[in-house]
C-alpha positions in Angstrom: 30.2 -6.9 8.0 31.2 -4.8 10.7 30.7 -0.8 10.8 30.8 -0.1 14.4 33.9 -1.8 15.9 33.7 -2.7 19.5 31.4 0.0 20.5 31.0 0.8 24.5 27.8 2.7 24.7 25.8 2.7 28.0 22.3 2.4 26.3 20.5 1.9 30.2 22.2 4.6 31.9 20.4 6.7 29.3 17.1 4.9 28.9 15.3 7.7 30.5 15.9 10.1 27.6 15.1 7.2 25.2 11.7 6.6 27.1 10.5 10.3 26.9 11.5 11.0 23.5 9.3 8.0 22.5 6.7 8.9 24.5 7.3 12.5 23.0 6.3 11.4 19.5 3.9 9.3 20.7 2.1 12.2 22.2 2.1 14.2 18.9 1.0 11.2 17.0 -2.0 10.4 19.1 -2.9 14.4 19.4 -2.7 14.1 15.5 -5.1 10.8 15.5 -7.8 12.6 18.1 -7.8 15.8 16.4 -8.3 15.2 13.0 -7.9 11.1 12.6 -6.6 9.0 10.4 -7.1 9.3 6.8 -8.7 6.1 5.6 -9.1 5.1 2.6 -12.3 3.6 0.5 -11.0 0.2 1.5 -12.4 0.8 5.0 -14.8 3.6 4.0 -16.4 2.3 1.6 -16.9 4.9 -1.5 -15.6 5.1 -4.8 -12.5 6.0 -6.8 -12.1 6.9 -10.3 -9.4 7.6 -12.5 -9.7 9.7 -15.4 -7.9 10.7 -18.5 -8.3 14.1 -20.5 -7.4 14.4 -23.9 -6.7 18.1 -22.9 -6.0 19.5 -19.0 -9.0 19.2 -16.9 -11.2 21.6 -15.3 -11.4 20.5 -12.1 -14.5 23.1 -11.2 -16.2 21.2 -13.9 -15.1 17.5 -12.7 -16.5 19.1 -9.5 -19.6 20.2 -10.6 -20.8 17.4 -12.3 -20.2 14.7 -10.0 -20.8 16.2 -6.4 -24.6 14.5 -7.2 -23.8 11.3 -6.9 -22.0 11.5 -3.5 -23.5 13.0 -0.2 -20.3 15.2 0.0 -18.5 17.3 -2.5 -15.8 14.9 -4.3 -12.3 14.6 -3.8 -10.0 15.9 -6.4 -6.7 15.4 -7.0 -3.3 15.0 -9.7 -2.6 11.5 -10.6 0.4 11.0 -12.1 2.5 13.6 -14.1 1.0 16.6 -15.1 1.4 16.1 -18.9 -0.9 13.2 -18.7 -3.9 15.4 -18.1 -5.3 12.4 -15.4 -6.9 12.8 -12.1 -7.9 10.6 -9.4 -11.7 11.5 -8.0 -13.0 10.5 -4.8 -16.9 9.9 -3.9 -18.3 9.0 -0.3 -21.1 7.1 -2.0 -20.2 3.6 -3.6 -21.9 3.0 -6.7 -24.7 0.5 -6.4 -26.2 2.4 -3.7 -29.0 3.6 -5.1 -30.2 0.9 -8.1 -27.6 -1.5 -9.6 -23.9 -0.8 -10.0 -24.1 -1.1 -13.8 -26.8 1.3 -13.6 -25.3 3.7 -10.8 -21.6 3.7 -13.7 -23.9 4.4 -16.6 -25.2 7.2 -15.1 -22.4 8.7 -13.9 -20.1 7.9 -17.3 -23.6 9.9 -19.2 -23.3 12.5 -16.3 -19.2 12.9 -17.8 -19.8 12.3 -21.5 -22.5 15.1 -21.2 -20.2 17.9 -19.4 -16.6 16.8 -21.2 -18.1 15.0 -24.1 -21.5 16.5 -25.8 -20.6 15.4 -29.4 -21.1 11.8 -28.6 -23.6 11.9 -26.6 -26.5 10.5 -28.0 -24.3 8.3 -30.7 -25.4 4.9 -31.9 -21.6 4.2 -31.9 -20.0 2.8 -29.0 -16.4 4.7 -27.1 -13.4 2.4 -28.0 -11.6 3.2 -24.9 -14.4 2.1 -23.0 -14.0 -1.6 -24.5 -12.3 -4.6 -22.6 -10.3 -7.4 -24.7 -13.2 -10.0 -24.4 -15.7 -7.7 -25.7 -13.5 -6.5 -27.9 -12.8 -10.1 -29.0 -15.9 -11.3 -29.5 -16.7 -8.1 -32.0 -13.9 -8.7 -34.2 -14.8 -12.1 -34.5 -18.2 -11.9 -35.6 -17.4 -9.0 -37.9 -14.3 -10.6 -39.4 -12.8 -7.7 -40.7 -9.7 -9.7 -42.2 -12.1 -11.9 -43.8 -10.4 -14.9 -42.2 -13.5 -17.5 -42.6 -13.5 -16.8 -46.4 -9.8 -18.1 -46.3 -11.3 -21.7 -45.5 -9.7 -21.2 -41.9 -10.4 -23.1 -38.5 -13.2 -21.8 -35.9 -9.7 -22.4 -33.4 -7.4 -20.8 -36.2 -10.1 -17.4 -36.6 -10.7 -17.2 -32.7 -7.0 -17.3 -32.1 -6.2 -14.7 -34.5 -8.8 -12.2 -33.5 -8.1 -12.9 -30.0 -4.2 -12.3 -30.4 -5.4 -9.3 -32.7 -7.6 -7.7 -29.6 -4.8 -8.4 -26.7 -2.6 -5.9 -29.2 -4.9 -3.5 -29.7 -6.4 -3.0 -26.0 -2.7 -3.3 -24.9 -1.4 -0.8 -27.2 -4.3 1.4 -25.8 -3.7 0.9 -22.3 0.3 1.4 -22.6 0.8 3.6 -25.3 -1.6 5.7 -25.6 -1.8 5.6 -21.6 -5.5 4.7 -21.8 -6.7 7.0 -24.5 -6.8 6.4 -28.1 -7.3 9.8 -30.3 -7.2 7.8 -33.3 -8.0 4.7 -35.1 -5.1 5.5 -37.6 -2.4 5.0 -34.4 -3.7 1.3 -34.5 -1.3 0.5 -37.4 1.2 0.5 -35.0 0.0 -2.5 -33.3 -0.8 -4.5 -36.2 -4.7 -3.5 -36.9 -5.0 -3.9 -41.3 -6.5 -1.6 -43.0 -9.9 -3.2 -43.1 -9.8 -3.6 -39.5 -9.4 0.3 -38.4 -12.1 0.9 -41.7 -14.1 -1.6 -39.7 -14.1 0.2 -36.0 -14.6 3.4 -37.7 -17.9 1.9 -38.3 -18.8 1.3 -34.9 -16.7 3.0 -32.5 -15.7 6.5 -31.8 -12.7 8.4 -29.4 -14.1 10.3 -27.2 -12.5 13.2 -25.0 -12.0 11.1 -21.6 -11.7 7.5 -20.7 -12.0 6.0 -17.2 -8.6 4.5 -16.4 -9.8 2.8 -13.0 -12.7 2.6 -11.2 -13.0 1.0 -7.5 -16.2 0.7 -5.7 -16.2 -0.4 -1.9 -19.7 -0.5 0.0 -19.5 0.7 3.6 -20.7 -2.7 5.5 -17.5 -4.0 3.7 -15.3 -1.1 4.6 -16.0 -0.9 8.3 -15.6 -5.2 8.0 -11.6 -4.5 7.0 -11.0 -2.1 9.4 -12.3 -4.8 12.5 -10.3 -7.3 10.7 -7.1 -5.1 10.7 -7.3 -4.7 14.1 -7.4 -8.7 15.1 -4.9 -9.2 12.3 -2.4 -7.2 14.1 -3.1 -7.7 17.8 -3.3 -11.9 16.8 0.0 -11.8 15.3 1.3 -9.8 18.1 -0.1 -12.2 20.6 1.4 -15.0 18.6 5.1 -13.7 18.4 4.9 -12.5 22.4 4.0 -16.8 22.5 6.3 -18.4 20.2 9.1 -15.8 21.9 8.3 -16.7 25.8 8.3 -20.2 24.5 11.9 -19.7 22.5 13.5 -17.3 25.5 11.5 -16.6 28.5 8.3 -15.2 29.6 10.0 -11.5 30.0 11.9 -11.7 26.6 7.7 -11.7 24.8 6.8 -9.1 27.1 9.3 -7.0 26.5 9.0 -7.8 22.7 5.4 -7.4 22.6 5.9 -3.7 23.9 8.7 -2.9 21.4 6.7 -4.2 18.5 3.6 -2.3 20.1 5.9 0.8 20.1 6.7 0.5 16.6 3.1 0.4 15.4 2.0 3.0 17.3 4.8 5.5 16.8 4.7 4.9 12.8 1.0 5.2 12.9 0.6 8.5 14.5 3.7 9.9 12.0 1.5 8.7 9.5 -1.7 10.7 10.9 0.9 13.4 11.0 1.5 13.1 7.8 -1.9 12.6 6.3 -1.4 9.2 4.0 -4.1 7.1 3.5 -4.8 4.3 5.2 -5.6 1.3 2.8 -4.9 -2.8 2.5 -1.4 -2.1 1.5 -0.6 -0.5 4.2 -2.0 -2.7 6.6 0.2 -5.2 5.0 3.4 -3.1 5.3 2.3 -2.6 8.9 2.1 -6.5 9.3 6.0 -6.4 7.1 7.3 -4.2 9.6 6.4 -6.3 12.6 8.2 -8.7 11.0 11.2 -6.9 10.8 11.0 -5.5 14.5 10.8 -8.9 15.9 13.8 -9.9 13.7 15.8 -7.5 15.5 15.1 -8.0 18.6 15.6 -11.9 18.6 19.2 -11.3 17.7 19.5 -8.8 20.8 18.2 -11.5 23.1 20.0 -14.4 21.6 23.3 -12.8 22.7 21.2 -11.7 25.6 20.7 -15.3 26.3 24.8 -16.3 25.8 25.5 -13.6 27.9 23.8 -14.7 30.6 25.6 -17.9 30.8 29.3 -16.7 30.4 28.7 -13.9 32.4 27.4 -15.2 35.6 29.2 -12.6 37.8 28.2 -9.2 35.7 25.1 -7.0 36.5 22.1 -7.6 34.1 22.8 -3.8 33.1 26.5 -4.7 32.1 25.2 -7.7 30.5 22.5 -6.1 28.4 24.5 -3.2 27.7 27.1 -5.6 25.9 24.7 -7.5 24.1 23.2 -4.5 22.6 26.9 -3.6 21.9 27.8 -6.7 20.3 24.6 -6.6 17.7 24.9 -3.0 17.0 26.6 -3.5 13.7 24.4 -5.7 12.8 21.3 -3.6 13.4 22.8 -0.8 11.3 23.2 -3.0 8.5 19.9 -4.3 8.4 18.0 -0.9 8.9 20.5 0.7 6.2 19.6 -1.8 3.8 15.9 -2.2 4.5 15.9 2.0 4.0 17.9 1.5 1.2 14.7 -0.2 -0.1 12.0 1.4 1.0 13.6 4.9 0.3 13.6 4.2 -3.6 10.1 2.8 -3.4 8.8 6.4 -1.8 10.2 8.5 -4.0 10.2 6.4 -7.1 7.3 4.6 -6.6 4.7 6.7 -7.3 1.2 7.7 -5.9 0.0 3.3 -5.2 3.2 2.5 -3.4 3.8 6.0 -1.6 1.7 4.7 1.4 3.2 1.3 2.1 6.7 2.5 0.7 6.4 5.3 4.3 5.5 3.1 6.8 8.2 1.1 5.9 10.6 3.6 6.0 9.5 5.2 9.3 9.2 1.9 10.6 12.5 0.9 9.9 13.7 3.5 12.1 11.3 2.7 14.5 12.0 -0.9 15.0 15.8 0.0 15.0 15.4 2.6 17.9 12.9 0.3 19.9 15.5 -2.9 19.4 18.3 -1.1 20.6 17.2 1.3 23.4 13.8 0.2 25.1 13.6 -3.8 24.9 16.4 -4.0 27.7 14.9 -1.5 30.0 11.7 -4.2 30.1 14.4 -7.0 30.5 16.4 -5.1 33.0 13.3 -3.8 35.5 12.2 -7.3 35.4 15.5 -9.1 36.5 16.0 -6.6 39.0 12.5 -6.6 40.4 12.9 -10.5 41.0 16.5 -11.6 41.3 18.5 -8.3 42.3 20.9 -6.4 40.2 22.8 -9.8 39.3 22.3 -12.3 36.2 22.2 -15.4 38.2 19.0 -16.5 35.8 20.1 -18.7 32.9 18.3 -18.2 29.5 16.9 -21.5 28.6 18.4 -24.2 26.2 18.0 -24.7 22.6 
């Protein structure tokens, strides 16, 4: 597909205004990074998340107040997910486990939550059905036997299946339906719980107010681990494209790669300080995606680069790259259109866990486009005239 039909743009003749309107943006990114940083998340941190779900709309003064004593800083409130669903995503600088054990450091702070948003059941020999996983839960309804399936002369397989089958339901109509918080045993009918088996968890399980959707838990030694790894992961894989594309092309055509792919990550890093996302694992890996998608880009430029060369013998290396560009403009466009096409939906449709990677794809994509198209031949150009003059006698190298 075609969009652009033969166009004649002089990219070089204007790769000064291309050069300071990178390094433009680069300065406000980097004034961004050494004034207030980069917002990293618990993944490199360390710290703990947790997700919580109201049965009515939270007081976040009181989420506030009851757990700024088990971090060394005040928590970190905020919306998660629609407003209807009365949830919110809390932040602590302290990971649990810091102190005693991590079972120990989460049952305090789940008594520290029951006691401010929960009082009646505090204290109760009954235990909170939301809280229960599907092994647990499992393992309950199969010693209890609500459904009296051993007195039916069943199987030990046929009984474990059932009330394994039976739990999955239950949990999953928790999780999905009720989005995590049951209000009532009664709703169960709906996934298939009998009669004896709600009159059984009435017995010895309660809904409380809240239930903790999520909870993540990162100790600091690990977190400040990731972040060195990060850093090798994407200077290695740098290193090993400028290789494999010296190898392929030339020496200059990995240089000159290696800078627009360090462009790329630098320029969408300091829009994302701008723009205060955090920093966490999935980001890193769309980081790591859009390299990939840079280099793509700018192996098809110097591919016709490279055919250029040899047919035209007699042309400047500026007419030569100029063309080249020219000839893969359309192409470009595509790509980039597509891949924002893609990454566009994923911001604003993916919600709050994709938001992060779903952005530095985006900006990225227009990144690697620009950086592909306008600065990659003025490193190709300043080389070929600094060591054979202002004509393309140099022949790219066979396949």
């Amino acid at each position: 597909m075609e969009l652009i039909k033969q166009p004649k743009v002089n990219w070089l003749d204007k790769k000064w205004w291309f050069v300071g309107l990178s390094l433009l943006v680069f300065a406000l990114g980097a004034g961004s990074y050494f004034v207030k940083g980069l917002n990293y998340g618990i993944d490199f941190t360390g710290g703990t998340i947790i997700v919580i779900k109201f049965q009515n709309a939270p007081d976040w003064n009181a989420i506030r107040g009851t757990l700024e004593s088990e971090a060394d800083a005040a928590p970190i409130i905020q919306s998660y997910g629609p407003a209807a669903s009365n949830s919110v995503q809390v932040r602590l600088q302290m990971p649990l486990g810091m102190g005693e054990d991590y079972e120990a450091d989460k049952q305090r702070l789940m008594t520290s939550l029951r006691e401010r948003f929960d009082p009646d059941s505090v204290g109760s020999e009954l235990s909170d059905f939301n809280d229960i996983g599907t092994f647990a839960l499992t393992n309950y309804l199969h010693a209890a036997d609500p459904d009296g399936y051993r007195a039916q002369n069943r199987t030990i397989q046929e009984t474990e299946t059932y009330y394994e089958e039976l739990a999955a339901r239950l949990t999953d109509y928790r999780n999905r339906n009720a989005d995590g918080l049951l209000l009532s045993f009664d709703d169960l009918k709906d996934a298939g719980a009998s009669d004896a088996v709600i009159a059984q968890l009435k017995q010895d399980f309660f809904t409380g107010a809240f239930a903790v959707k999520g909870l993540e838990s990162i100790g600091a030694i690990v977190g400040a681990d990731l972040r060195q790894r990060t850093v090798l992961a994407i200077v290695f894989s740098l290193a090993a494209m400028m290789v494999y594309i010296a190898f392929r092309f030339k020496p200059v055509y990995g240089v000159a790669a290696v800078i627009g792919l360090t462009h790329d990550v630098l320029i969408t890093l300091g829009i994302f300080s701008l723009a205060g996302k955090e920093l966490s694992l999935t980001v890193v890996a769309a980081f790591l995606a859009l390299i990939g998608f840079s280099l793509n880009a700018t192996i098809v430029i110097f591919d016709r680069v490279r055919e250029n060369l040899r047919l035209m013998r007699k042309e400047s290396i500026t007419d030569v790259l100029n063309l080249s560009v020219n000839q893969t403009l359309s192409r470009t466009v595509v790509t980039t259109v597509l891949t924002l096409m893609a990454a566009g939906s994923l911001l604003f449709l993916g919600g709050d866990v994709l938001n992060g990677f779903s952005f530095v794809l985006t900006v990225g994509a227009f990144a690697g486009a620009y950086s592909s198209t306008t600065l990659i031949s003025v490193v190709v150009e300043w080389w070929y005239r600094r060591t054979a003059g202002a004509t393309a006698k140099a022949v790219g190298k066979k396949k």
